[in-house]
PyMOL Python script that loads the backbone (N, CA, C, O; Angstrom):
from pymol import cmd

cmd.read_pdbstr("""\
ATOM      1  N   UNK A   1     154.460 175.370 127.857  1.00  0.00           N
ATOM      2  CA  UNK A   1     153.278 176.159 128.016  1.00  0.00           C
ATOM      3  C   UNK A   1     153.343 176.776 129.413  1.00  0.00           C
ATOM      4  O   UNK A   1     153.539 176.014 130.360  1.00  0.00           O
ATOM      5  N   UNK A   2     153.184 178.208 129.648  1.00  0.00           N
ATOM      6  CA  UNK A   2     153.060 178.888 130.781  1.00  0.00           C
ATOM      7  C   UNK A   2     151.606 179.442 131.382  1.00  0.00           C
ATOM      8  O   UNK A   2     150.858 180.140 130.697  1.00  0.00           O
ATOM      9  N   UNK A   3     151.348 179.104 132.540  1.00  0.00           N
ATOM     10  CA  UNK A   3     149.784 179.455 132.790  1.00  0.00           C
ATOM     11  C   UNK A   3     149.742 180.461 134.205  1.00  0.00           C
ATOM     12  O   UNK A   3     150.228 180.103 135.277  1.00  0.00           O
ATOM     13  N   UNK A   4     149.343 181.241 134.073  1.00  0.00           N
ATOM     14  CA  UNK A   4     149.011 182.099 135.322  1.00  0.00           C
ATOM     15  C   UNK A   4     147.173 182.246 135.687  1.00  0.00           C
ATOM     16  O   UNK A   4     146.107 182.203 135.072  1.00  0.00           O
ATOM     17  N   UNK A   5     147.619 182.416 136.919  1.00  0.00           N
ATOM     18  CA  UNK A   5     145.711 181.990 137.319  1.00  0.00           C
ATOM     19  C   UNK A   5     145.394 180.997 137.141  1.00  0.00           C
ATOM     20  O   UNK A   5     144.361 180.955 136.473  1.00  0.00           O
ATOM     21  N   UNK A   6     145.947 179.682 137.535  1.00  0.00           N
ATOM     22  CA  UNK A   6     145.793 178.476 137.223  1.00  0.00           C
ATOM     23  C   UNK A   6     144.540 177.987 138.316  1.00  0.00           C
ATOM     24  O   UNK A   6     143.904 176.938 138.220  1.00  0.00           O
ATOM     25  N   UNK A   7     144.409 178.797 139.130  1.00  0.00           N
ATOM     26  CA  UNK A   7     143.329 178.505 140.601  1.00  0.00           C
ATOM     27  C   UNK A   7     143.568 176.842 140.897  1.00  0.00           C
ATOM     28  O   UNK A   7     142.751 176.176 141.533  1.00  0.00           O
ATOM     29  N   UNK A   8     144.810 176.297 140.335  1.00  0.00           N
ATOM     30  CA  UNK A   8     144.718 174.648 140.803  1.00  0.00           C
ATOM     31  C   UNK A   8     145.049 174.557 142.454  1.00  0.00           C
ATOM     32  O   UNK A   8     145.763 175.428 142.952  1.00  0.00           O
ATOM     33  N   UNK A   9     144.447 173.357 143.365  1.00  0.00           N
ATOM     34  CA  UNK A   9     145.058 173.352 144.649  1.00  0.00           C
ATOM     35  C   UNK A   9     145.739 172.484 144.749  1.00  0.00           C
ATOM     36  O   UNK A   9     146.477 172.320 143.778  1.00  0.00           O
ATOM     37  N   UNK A  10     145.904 171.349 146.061  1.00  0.00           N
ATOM     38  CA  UNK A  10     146.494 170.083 146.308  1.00  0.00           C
ATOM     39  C   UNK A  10     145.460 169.615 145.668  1.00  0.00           C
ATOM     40  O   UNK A  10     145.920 168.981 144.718  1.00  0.00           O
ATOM     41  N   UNK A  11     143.891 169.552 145.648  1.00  0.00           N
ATOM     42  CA  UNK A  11     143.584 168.491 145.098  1.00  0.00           C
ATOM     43  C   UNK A  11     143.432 168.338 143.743  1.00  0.00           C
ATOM     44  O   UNK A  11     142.979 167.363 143.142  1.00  0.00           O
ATOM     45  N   UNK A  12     143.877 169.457 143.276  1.00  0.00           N
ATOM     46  CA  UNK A  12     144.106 168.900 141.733  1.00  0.00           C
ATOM     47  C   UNK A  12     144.820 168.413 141.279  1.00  0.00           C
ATOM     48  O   UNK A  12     145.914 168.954 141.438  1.00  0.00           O
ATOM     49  N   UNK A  13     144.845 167.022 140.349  1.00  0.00           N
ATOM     50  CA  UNK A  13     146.087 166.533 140.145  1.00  0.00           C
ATOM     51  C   UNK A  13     146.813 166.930 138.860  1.00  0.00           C
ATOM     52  O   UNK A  13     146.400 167.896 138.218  1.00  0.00           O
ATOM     53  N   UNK A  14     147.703 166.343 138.520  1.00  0.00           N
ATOM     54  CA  UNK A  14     148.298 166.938 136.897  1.00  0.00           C
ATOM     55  C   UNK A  14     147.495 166.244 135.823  1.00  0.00           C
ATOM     56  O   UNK A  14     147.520 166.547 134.630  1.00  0.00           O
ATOM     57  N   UNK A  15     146.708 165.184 136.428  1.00  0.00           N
ATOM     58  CA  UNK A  15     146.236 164.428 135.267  1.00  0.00           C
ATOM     59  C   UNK A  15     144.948 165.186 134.455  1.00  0.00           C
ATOM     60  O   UNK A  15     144.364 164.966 133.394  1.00  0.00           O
ATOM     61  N   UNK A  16     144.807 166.334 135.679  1.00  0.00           N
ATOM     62  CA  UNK A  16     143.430 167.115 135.198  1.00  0.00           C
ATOM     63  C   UNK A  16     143.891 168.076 134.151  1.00  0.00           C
ATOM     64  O   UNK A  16     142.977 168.185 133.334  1.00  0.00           O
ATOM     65  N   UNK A  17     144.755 168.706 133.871  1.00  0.00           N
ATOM     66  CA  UNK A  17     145.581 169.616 133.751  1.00  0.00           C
ATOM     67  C   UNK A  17     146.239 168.197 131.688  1.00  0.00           C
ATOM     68  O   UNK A  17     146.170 168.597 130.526  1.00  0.00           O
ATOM     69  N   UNK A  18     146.640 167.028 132.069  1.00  0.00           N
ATOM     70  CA  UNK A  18     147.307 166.603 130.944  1.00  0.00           C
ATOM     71  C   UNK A  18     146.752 165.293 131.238  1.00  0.00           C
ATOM     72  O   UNK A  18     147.412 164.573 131.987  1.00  0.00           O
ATOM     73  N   UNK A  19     145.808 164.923 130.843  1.00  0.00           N
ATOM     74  CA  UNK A  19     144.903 163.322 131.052  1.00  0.00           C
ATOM     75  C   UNK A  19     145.835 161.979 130.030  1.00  0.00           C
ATOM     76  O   UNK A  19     145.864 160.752 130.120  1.00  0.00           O
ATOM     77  N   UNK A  20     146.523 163.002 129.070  1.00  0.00           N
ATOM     78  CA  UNK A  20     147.333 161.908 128.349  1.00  0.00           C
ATOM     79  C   UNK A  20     148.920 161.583 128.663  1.00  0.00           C
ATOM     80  O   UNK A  20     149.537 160.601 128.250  1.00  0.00           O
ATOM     81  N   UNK A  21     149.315 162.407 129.307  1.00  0.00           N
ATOM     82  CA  UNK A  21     150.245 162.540 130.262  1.00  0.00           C
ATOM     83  C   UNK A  21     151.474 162.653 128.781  1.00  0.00           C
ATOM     84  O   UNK A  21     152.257 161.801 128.360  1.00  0.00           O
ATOM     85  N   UNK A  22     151.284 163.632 128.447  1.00  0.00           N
ATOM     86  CA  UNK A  22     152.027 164.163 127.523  1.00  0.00           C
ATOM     87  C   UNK A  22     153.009 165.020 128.128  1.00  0.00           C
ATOM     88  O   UNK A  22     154.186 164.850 127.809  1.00  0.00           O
ATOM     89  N   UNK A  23     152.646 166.083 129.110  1.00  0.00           N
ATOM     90  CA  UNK A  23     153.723 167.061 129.486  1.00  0.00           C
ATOM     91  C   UNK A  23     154.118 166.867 131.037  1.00  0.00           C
ATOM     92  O   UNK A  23     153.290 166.586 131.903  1.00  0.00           O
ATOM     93  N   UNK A  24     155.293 167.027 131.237  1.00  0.00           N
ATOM     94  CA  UNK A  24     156.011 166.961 132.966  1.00  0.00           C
ATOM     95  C   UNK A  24     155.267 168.297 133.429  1.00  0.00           C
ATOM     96  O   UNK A  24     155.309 169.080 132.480  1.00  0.00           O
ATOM     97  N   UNK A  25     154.733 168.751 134.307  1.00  0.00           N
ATOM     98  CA  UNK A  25     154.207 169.791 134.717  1.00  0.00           C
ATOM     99  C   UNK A  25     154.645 170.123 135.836  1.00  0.00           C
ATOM    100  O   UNK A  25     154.875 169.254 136.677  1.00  0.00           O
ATOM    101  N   UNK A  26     154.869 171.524 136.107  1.00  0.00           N
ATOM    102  CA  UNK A  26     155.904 171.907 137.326  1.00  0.00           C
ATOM    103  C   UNK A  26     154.703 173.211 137.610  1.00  0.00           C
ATOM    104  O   UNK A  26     154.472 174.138 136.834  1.00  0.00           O
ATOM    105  N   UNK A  27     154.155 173.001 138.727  1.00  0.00           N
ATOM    106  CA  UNK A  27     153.473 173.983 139.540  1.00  0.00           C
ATOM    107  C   UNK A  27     153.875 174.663 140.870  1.00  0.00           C
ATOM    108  O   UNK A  27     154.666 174.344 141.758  1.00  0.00           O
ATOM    109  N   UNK A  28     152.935 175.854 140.664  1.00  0.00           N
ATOM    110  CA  UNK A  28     153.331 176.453 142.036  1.00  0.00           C
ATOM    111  C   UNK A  28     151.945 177.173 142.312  1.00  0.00           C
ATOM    112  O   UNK A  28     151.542 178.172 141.717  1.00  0.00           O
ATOM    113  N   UNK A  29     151.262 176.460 143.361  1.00  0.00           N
ATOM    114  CA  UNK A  29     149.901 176.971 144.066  1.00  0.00           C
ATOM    115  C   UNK A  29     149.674 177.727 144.620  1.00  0.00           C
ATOM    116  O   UNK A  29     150.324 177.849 145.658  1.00  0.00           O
ATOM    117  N   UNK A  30     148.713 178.642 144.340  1.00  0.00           N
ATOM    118  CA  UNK A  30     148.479 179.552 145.947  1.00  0.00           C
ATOM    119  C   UNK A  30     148.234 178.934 147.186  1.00  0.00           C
ATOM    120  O   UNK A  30     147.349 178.138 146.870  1.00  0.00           O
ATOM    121  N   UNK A  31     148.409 178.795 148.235  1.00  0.00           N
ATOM    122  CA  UNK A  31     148.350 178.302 149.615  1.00  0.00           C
ATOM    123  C   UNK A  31     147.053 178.886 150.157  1.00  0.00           C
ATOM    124  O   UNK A  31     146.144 178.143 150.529  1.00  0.00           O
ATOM    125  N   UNK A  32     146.964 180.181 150.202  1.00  0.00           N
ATOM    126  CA  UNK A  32     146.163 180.853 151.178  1.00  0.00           C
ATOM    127  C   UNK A  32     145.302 181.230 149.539  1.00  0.00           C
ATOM    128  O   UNK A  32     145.759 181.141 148.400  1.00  0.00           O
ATOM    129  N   UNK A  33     143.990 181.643 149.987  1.00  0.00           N
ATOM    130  CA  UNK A  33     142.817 182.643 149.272  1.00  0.00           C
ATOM    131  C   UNK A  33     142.516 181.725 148.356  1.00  0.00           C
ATOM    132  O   UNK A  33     142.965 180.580 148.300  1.00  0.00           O
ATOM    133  N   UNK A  34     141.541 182.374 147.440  1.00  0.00           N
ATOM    134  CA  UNK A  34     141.176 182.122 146.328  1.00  0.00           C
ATOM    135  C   UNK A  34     141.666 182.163 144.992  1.00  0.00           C
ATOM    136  O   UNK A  34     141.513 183.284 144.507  1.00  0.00           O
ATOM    137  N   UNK A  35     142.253 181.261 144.147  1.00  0.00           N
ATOM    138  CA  UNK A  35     142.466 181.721 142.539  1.00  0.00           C
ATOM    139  C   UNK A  35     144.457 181.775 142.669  1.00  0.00           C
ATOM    140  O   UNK A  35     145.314 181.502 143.510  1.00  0.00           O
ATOM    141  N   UNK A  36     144.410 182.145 141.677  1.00  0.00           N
ATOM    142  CA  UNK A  36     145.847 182.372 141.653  1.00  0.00           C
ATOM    143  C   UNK A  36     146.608 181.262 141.063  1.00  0.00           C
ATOM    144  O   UNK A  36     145.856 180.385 140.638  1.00  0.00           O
ATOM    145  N   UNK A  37     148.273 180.939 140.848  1.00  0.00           N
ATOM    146  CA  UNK A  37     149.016 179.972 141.213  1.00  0.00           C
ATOM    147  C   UNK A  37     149.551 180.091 139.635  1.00  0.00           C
ATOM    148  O   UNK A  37     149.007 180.819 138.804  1.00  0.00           O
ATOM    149  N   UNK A  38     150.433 179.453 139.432  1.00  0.00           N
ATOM    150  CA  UNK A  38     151.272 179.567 138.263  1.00  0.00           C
ATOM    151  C   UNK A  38     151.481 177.696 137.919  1.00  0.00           C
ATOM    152  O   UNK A  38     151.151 176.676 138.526  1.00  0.00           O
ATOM    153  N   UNK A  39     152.080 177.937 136.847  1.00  0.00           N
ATOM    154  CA  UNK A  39     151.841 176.258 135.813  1.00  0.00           C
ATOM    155  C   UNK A  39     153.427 176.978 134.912  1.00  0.00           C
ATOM    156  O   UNK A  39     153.661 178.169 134.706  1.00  0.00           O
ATOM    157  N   UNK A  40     154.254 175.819 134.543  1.00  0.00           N
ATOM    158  CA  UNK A  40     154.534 175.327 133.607  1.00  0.00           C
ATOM    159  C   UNK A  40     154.379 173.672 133.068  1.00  0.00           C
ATOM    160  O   UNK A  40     154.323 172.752 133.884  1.00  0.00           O
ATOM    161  N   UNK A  41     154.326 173.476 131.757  1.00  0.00           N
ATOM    162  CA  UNK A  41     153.770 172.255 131.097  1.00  0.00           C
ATOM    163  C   UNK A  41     155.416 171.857 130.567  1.00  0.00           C
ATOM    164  O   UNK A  41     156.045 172.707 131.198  1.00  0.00           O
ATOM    165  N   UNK A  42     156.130 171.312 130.027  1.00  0.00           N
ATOM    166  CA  UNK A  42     157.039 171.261 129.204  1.00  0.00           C
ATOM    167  C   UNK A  42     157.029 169.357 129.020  1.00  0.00           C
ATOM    168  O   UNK A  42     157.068 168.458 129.860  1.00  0.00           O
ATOM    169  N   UNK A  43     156.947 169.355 127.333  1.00  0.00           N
ATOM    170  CA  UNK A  43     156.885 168.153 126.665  1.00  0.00           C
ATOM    171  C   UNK A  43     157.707 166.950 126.970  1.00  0.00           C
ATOM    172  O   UNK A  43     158.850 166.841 126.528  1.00  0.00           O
ATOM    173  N   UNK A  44     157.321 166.327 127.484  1.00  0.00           N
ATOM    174  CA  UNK A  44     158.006 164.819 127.770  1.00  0.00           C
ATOM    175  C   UNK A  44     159.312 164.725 126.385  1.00  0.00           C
ATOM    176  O   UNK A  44     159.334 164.917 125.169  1.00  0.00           O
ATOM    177  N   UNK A  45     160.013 164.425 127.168  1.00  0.00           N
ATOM    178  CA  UNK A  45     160.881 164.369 126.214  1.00  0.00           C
ATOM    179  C   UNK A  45     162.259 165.537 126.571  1.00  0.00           C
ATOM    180  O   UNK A  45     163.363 165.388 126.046  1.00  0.00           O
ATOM    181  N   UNK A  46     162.058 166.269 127.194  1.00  0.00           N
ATOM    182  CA  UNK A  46     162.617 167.387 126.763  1.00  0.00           C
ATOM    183  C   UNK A  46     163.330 167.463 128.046  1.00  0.00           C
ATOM    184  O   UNK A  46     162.666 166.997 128.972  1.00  0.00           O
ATOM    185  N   UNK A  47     164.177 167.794 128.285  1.00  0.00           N
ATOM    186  CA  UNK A  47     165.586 167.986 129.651  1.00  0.00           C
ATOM    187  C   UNK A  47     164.651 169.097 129.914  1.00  0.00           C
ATOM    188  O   UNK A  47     164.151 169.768 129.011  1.00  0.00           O
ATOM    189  N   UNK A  48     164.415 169.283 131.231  1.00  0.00           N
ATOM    190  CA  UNK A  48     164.108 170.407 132.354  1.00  0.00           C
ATOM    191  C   UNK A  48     164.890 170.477 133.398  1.00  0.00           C
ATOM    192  O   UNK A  48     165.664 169.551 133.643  1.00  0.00           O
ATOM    193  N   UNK A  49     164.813 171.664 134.239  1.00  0.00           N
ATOM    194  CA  UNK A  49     165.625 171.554 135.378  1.00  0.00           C
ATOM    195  C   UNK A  49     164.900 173.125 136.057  1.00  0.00           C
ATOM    196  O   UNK A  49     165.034 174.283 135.662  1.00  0.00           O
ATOM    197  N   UNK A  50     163.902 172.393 137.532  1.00  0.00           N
ATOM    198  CA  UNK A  50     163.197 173.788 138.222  1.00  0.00           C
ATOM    199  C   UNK A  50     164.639 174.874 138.629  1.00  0.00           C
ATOM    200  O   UNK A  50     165.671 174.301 138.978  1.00  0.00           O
ATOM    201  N   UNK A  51     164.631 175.757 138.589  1.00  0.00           N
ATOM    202  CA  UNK A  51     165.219 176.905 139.199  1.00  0.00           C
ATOM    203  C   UNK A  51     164.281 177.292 140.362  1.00  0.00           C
ATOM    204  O   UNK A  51     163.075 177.480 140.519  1.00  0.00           O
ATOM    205  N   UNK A  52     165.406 177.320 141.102  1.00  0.00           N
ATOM    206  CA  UNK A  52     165.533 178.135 142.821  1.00  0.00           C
ATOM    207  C   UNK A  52     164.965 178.871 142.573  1.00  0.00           C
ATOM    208  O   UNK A  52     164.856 178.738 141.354  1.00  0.00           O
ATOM    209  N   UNK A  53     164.222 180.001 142.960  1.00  0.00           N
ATOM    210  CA  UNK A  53     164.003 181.456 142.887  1.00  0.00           C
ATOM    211  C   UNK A  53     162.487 181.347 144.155  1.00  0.00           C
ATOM    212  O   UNK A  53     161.577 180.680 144.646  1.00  0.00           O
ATOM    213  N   UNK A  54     163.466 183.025 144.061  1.00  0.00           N
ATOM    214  CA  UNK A  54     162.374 182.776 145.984  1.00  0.00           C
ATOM    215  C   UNK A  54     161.579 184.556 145.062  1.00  0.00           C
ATOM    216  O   UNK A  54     162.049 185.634 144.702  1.00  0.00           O
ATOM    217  N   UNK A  55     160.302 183.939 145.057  1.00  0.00           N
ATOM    218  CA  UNK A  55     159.335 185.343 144.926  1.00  0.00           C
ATOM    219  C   UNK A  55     159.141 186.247 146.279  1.00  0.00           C
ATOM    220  O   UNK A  55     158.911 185.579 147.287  1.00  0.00           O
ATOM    221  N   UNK A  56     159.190 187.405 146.418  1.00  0.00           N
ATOM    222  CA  UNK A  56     158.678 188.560 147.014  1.00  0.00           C
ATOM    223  C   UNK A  56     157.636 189.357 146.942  1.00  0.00           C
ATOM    224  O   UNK A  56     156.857 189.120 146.018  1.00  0.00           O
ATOM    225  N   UNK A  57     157.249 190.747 148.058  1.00  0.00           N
ATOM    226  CA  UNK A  57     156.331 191.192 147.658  1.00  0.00           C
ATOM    227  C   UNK A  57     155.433 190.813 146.920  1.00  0.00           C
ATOM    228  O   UNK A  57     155.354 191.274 145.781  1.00  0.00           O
ATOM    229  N   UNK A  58     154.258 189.591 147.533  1.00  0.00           N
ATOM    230  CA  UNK A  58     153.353 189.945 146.639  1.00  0.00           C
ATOM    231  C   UNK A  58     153.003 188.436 144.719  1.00  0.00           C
ATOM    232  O   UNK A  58     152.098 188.170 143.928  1.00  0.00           O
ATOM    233  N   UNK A  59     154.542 187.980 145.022  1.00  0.00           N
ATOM    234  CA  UNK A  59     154.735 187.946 143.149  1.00  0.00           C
ATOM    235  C   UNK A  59     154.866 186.442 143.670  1.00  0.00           C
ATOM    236  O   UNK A  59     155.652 186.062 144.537  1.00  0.00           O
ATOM    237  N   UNK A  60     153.707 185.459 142.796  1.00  0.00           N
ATOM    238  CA  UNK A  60     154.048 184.498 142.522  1.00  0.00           C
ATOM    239  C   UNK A  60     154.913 183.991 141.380  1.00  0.00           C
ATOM    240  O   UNK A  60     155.077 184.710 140.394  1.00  0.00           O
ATOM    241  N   UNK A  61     155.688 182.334 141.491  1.00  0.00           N
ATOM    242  CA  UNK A  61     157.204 182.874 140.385  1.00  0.00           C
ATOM    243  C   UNK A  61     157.645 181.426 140.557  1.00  0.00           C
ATOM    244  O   UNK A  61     157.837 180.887 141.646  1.00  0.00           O
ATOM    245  N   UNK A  62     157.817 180.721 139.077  1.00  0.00           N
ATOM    246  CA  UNK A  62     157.732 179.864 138.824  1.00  0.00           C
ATOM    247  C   UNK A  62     158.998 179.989 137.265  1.00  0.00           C
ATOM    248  O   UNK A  62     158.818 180.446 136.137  1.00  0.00           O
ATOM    249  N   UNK A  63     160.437 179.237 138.032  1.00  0.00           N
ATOM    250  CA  UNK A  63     160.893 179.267 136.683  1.00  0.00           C
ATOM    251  C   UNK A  63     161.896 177.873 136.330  1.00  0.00           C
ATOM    252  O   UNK A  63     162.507 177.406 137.291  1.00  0.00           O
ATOM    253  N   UNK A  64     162.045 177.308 135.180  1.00  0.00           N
ATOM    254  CA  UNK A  64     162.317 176.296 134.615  1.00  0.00           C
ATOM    255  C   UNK A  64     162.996 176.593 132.975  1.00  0.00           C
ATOM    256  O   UNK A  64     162.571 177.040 131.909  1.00  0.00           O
ATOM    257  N   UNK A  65     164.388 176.014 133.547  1.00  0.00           N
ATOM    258  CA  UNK A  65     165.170 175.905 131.936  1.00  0.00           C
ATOM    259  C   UNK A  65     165.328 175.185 131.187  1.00  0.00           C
ATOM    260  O   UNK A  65     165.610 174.198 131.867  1.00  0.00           O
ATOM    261  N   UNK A  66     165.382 174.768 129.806  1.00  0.00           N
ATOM    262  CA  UNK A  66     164.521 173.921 129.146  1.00  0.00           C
ATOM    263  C   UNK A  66     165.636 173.565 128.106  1.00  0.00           C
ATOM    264  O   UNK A  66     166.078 174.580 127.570  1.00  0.00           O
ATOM    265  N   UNK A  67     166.246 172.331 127.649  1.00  0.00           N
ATOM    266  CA  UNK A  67     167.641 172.251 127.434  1.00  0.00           C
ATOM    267  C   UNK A  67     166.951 171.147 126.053  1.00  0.00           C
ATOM    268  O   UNK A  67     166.414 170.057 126.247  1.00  0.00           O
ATOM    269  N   UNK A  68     167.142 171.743 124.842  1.00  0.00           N
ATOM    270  CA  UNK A  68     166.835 171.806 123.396  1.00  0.00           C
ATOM    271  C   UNK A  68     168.375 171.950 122.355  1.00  0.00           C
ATOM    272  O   UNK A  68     169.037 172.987 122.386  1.00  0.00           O
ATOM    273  N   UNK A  69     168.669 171.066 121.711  1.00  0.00           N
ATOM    274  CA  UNK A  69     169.641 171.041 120.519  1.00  0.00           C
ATOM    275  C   UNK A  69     170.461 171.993 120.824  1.00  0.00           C
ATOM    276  O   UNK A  69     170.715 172.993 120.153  1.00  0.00           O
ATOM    277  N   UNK A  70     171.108 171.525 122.383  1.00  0.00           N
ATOM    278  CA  UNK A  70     172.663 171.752 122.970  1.00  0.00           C
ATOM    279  C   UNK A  70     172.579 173.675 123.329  1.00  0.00           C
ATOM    280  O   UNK A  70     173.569 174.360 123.585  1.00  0.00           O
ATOM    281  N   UNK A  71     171.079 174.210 123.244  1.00  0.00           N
ATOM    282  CA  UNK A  71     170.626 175.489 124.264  1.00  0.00           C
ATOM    283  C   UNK A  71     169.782 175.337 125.379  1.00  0.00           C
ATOM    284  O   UNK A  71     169.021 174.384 125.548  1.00  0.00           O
ATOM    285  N   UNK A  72     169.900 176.097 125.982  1.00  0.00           N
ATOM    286  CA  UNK A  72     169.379 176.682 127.373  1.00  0.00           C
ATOM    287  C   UNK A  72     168.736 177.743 127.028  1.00  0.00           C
ATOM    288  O   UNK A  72     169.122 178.803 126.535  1.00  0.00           O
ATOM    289  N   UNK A  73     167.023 177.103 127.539  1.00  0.00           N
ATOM    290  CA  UNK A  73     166.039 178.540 127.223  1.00  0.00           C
ATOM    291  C   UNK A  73     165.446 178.427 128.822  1.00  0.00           C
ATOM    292  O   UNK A  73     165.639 177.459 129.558  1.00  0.00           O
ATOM    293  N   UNK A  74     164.630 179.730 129.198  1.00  0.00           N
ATOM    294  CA  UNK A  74     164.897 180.055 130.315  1.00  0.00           C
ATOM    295  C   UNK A  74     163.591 180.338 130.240  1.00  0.00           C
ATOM    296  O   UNK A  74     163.338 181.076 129.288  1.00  0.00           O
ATOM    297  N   UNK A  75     162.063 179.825 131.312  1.00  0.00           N
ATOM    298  CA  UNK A  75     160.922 180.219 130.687  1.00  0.00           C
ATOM    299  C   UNK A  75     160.468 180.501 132.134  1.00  0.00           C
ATOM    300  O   UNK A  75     160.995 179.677 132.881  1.00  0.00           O
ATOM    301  N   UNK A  76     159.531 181.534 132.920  1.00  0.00           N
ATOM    302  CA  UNK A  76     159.519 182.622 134.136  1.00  0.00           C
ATOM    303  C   UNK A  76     158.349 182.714 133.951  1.00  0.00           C
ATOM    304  O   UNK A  76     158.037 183.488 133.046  1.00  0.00           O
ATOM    305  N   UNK A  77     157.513 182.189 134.496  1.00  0.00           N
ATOM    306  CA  UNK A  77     155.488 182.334 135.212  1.00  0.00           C
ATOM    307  C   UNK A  77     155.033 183.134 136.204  1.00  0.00           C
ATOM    308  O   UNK A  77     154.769 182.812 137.362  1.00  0.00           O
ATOM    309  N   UNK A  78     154.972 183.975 135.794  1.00  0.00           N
ATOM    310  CA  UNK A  78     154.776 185.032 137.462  1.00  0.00           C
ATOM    311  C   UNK A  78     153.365 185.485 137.082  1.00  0.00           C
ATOM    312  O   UNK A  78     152.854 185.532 135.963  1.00  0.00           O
ATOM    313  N   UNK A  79     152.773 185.860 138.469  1.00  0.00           N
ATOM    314  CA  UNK A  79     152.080 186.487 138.700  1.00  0.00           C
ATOM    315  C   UNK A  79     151.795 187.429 139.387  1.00  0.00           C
ATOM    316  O   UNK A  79     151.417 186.897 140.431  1.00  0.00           O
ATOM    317  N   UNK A  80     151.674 189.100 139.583  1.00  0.00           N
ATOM    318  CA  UNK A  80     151.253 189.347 140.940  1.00  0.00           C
ATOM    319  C   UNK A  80     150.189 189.258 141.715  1.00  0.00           C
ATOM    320  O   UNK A  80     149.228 188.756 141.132  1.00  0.00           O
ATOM    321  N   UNK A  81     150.003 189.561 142.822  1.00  0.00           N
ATOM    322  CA  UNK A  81     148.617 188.946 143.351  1.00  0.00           C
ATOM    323  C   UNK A  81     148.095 190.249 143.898  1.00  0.00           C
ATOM    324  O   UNK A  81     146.991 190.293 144.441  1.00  0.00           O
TER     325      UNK A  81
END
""", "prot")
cmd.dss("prot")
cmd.show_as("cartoon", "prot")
cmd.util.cbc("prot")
cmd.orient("prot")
């Protein structure tokens, strides 16, 4: 699951977000202002691996590849701000 405008900060935890703790959740917050920030969820169970990627101009950017019956899927949360 991919979420943009997630407005979560530090003090939100993942448990708010998955109380049954069903999904590994990989975030990326806005720091400064109000609102914003990007989410991926991906199902327990399932091989992940965060990717590097440095956002610019502006673009929040959140990406994670997701390793399913011997493929590589490639799933990218951006936002601009």
């Amino acid at each position: 699951m991919l979420v943009t405008e997630s407005w979560l900060t530090e003090r939100d935890t993942n448990g708010l977000l998955d109380p049954e703790g069903a999904y590994s959740i990989v975030r990326r917050d806005r720091l400064h202002g109000v609102g914003g920030g990007v989410c991926i969820a991906v199902r327990r169970g399932l091989k992940y691996v965060e990717v590097c990627c440095t956002a610019a101009g502006g673009v929040e950017l959140l990406c994670d590849d997701v390793v399913s019956f011997n493929s590589k899927f490639r799933f990218i949360a951006t936002l601009r701000q």
